[in-house]
C-alpha angles and dihedrals in degrees: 000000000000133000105226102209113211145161124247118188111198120208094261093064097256118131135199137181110232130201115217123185108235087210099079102052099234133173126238080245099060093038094067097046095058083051090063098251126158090247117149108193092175089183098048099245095311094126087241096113121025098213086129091061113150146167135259104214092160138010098033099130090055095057117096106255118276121271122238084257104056085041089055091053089048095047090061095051115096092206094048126127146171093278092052119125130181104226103218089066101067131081126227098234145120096293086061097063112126098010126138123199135192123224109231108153123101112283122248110260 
């Protein structure tokens, strides 16, 4: 097991470096919500709501390209750019290592 070390900034401007184990398969997604972010994830990290978008503010080029789905979520978002990402559908892994990535989705109520 690894620990995958990346940057989360939080819509109030903080950031913080999490560690995430490489062993559970989790999704950037869930990995934030164990982390006690505000994440909402309506669909449960299906790419049928985009209420996890983020921003890729490094490492980009390093993530595999995105799927029609998640192109599909983004398209429909009115603050979504090249560097938009949709976090259920990355993988916490070794190409996210040193990544940092900006919350933009809604906040859970």
């Amino acid at each position: 097991m690894a620990l995958i070390k990346f940057k989360v900034e939080n819509r109030d401007g903080s950031v913080a470096e999490l560690e995430i184990p490489d062993d559970m398969s989790l999704s950037l997604m869930e990995a934030l919500k164990a982390s006690e972010y505000n994440i909402l994830a309506t669909c449960g990290g299906m790419a049928l709501c985009a209420t996890c978008h983020v921003q890729v503010k490094e490492g980009l080029d390093n993530l595999p390209e995105k799927n029609d789905a998640e192109w599909d979520m983004l398209d429909t978002l009115p603050d979504a750019h090249h560097d938009s990402r949709l976090a259920c559908q990355i993988r916490i892994n070794e190409l996210i290592e040193g990544a940092y990535f900006k919350i933009l989705g809604p906040e859970h109520e």
